[in-house]
C-alpha positions, 0 to 999 in steps of 0.5 A: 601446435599440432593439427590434431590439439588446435581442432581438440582446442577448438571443440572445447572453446566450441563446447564451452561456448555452445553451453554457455549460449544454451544457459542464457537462452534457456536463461537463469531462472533467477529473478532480476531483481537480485534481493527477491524474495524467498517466494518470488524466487520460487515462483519463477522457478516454477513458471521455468518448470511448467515452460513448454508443458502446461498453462495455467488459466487466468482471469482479470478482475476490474477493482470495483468488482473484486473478484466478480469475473473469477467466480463468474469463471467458476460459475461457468466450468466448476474450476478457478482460474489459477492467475487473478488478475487485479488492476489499481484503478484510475477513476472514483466513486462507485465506477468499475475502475475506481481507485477508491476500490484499492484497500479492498482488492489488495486484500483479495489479493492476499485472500487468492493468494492464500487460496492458491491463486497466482496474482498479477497486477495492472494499473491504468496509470493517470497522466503524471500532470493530473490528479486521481481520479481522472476518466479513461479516454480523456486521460489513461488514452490521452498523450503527453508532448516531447516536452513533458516526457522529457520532463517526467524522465529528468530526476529533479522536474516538477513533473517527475517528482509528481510522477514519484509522488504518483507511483509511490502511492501504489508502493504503498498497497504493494509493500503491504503485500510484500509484509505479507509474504504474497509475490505479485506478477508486475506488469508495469506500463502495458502494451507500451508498443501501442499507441492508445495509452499515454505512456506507449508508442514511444520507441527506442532507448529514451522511449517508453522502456525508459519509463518502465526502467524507472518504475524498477529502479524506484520500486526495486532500489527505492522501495525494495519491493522484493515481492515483485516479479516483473512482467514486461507487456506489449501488444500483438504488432499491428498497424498501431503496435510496433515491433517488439524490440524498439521497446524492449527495456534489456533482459535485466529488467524483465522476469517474464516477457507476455503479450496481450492479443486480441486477435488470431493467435498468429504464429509469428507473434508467439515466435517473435515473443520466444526470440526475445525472451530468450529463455525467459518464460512468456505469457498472454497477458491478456486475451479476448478469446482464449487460446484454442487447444490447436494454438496451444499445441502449436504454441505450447511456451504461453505459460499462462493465459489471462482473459480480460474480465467480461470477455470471458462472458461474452468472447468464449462460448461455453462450450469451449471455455469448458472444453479447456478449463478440462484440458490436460494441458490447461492447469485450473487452481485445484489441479494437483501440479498447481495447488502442490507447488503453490502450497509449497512455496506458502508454506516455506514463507515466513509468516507475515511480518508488519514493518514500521515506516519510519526508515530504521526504525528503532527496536522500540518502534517496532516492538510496539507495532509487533504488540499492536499486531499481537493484540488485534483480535484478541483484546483491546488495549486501553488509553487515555487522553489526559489534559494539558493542566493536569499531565495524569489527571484522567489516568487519574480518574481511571485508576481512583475508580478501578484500581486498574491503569490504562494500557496506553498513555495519551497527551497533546503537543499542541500548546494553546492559550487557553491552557494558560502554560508557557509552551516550553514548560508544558511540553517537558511536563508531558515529555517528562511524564511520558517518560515515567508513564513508560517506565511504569509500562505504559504505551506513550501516545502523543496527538498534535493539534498544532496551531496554524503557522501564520499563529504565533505559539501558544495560539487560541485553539478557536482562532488558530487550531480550528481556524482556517488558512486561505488557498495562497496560504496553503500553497506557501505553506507546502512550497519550500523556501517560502516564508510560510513554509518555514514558519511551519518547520520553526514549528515542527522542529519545536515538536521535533526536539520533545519526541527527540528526547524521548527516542534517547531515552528509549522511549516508542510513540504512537504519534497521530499529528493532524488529527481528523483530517478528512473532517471540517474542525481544524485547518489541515483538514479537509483539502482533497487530492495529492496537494491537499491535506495528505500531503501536509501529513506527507511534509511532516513525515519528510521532516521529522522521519527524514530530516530530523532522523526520528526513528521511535514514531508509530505514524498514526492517521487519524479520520473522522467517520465520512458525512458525520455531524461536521464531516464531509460527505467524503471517503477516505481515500481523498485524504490518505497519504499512503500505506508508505506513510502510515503504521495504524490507523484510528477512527476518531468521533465526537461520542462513545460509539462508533458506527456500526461496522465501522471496525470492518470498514475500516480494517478493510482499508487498512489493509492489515494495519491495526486499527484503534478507536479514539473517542471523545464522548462518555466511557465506552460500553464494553459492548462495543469491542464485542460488537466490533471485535477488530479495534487494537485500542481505544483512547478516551478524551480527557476526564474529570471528576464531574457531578456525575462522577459516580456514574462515570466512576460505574462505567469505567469500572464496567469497561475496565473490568470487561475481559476483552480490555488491557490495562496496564499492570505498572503504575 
């Protein structure tokens, strides 16, 4: 081989490799994540874009404030922050951190996003061995021994199945943004260099990137949450802050590479950031004072600043907050070379899409969750619960007095002695029925207001449905292998082979099991936190969505308004399972008429879930679904023929002949 052809062929590997070198530094521009979703991906790609040229401006919220410190911004330069930044919280009641905020921030989430912000969540995360809500220095800044986080990194350890159960709380509100169409910055695990969080400090491979890779692999693989671009965070180094890389998760794992700093903008901060991305974009993912123009200038790769709530109050003088939020290089959210961009992208997505729970879900399932979500604001479907002696006897009643049939068809499963029918045959007779209910067009409703499994079935519904179980009780019946425990799934599997029959015969169920269960009336009720009455509701999911492969259930959880009559002064969120584990929710009171508002209160926390009524009084006014104008249904407890019945008679034809109200057109 010639001189000449070895130095050619050198140039070429040369070449080739220098090209290769520049792709990955400059990096690919795609998400790690390879299923991203169409706006995810187009998001990074404009962050790509802005690299080197602009920042964008930021500004973190605390949960309970909403939104407080990004209008406060706008009160003091007459611009909004392009970045909103949201935090899901780890203390209760009304403190500024509180969890019980969740519901509300994520739709104001969705709100800046459709706005034309760009919004980037935290979360304070609890020790995996507590329960929400917990305070911030005795928990979020407390540690966990070797022990314990070897525990929490071992798949099949009671603590990592706390911290699964922990985590998915949070996919919940997350997957509700990503039905939504709204792409989320995920910063997971922040400032996990440092040494002040529970879940930081760690160095090296098993250390606190460990942590990190598992929160990607469940909500990546786990929960496809496609929204989500991922946000690696640590501190500026410090004597309590280590180096960069001990805790660096692989380039894999990692969109966007940020920092928080709350000290002089040193140069070897931004340099070390730069090194490690490698072509990533990187950001300030939070900050005291912001950036000075000079630092800018000198650092110009920060895609994005994000001041840290008050700080931006008390840490920035006006003068320079206002001086950069008129900077050329500062971008605001009504800058052009933002709001064109980010409109784009918005306008490309598709439109918001609500998915049943239930894992594959059957087309019937979800055409029935697609007619819910139709529905919502523009009428109201109409039900009726019917008694177990009498499978269509207050549908009956309906239709002798409006000739008109309720939209939704209502029973319960939950047999009792009182009824005085053998458990098996009454159970087909609803099975039955709803069969014919829907081939006649009616949507199939089934409540079950089970009996306690230390009860044989049929049991009294005074003894058994509204009795109580001790807490050694409660405990066997969520512990597995215990003979409680598989008292219960005796029970659940009856219940199990009915909905059975009516998926093979194509048949979709709105399926509120556990009624009321913030309330005081019935034995799953009314236990607080991870191991109380949700998680029964979660066991129940497991077995027949899981484990029995029901795939035609819309979940329905069902609350009782907090601090009525026999209610707990409790909010809902000590008794809710989850978005994972809920399609709709009802409110359920013991008379015709809701609270007032109650619709808004409500449909705040469903977080764009349809909301129904189920009411177990005298017939509703159609004044009340004007009042409250976001109910998808209502279900009436059952009726009969009483002395009253023509005043019963007046007031359903009232209701049914209302505008607002659907009935349904087969009999």
């Amino acid at each position: 081989m010639s001189r000449l052809l070895r130095l050619s062929i050198v140039l070429i590997i040369s070449s080739v490799l220098s090209g290769l070198a520049s792709a990955q530094t400059a990096g690919s521009g795609s998400p790690v994540n390879p299923h991203a979703s169409p706006e995810a991906r187009a998001l990074l790609k404009y962050f790509y874009s802005i690299s080197g040229k602009y920042t964008l401006s930021g500004q973190h919220n605390y949960p309970n404030h909403i939104s407080r410190w990004t209008d406060r911004t706008y009160d003091f330069t007459g611009k909004y922050p392009v970045i909103f930044g949201q935090d899901f919280g780890f203390s209760g009641e009304e403190d500024k951190d509180s969890v019980e905020a969740r519901p509300a921030l994520i739709a104001e989430v969705e709100r800046q996003w459709r706005n034309g912000a760009i919004p980037t969540l935290t979360w304070h995360c609890l020790r995996p061995s507590s329960d929400e809500p917990v305070t911030f220095r005795e928990n979020v800044q407390s540690d966990i021994s070797d022990f314990e986080w070897n525990e929490l990194l071992t798949p099949g350890t009671a603590l990592h199945q706390r911290w699964i159960e922990q985590v998915d709380v949070i996919a919940g509100f997350l997957r509700q943004l990503r039905d939504a169409h709204v792409p989320v910055l995920f910063r997971p695990y922040h400032e996990m260099n440092g040494s002040w969080f529970w879940w930081g400090g760690r160095p090296g491979k098993n250390g606190s990137a460990a942590l990190y890779r598992q929160i990607f692999d469940r909500f990546v693989n786990v929960h496809h949450l496609d929204n989500l671009l991922w946000l690696w965070n640590v501190n500026s180094p410090s004597p309590n802050a280590g180096p960069y890389p001990d805790y660096f998760p692989g380039a894999e794992y990692v969109d966007i590479v940020t920092v928080d700093n709350y000290s002089p903008f040193a140069p070897s901060f931004y340099d070390d950031a730069v090194a490690l991305a490698a072509g990533k974009p990187i950001a300030l993912g939070e900050v005291g004072a912001l950036p000075s123009l000079e630092v800018l200038k000198a650092q110009p790769k920060w895609t994005y600043f994000m001041v840290w709530s008050e700080f931006v109050e008390f840490a920035n003088p006006l003068d320079r907050l206002q001086a950069a939020y008129s900077s050329a290089n500062i971008l605001t959210r009504d800058d052009p070379r933002v709001s064109g961009p980010l409109a784009a992208i918005r306008k490309a997505s598709a439109a918001p899409t609500l998915e049943p729970v239930t894992p594959n879900a059957s087309g019937q399932a979800k055409a029935l969750l697609a007619r819910l979500v139709a529905t919502s604001g523009k009428g109201v479907l109409s039900g009726q619960e019917n008694a177990l002696q009498a499978v269509t006897g207050a549908s009956d009643v309906v239709f002798q007095a409006t000739g008109k049939s309720p939209a939704i068809y209502g029973e319960d499963l939950g047999i009792t002695k009182e009824s005085r029918l053998e458990l098996g045959a009454a159970r087909q007779a609803i099975v039955d029925e709803a069969k014919r209910q829907s081939q006649n067009q009616a949507i199939i409703s089934l409540t079950w207001r089970a009996a306690r499994p230390i009860d044989d079935e049929p049991a009294s519904f005074k003894d058994s449905v509204n009795g109580q179980l001790s807490d050694f009780e409660w405990k066997e019946l969520l512990t597995p292998g215990t003979h409680l425990h598989q008292r219960w799934q005796t029970q659940v599997d009856a219940v199990a082979a009915s909905l059975k029959q009516l998926q093979d015969a194509g048949v979709a169920v709105l399926w509120t099991p556990y009624p009321q269960i913030n309330g005081k009336k019935f034995w799953w009720a009314g236990r607080k936190g991870i191991h109380g009455s949700s998680a029964l509701y979660r066991q129940l999911f497991e077995r027949l969505a899981v484990h029995h492969g029901l795939s035609n259930l819309i979940w329905i959880w069902d609350t009782a308004p907090p601090g009525s009559g026999s209610n707990p002064e409790d909010t809902y969120n000590d008794f809710f399972p989850g978005h994972l584990y809920t399609d709709a929710i009802t409110l359920d009171i013991d008379g015709a008429s809701p609270p007032w508002s109650a619709d808004t209160f409500l449909a705040v926390f469903a977080t764009g879930k349809p909301i129904g009524l189920r009411l177990a009084g005298k017939v509703p006014s159609p004044e009340i679904f004007a009042q409250q104008p976001m109910w998808t249904w209502f279900e009436a407890a059952p009726l009969s023929a009483p002395p009253d019945a023509g005043e019963q008679s007046d007031a359903l034809r009232k209701l049914y002949n209302d505008p607002r109200i659907l009935s349904c057109e087969g009999r």
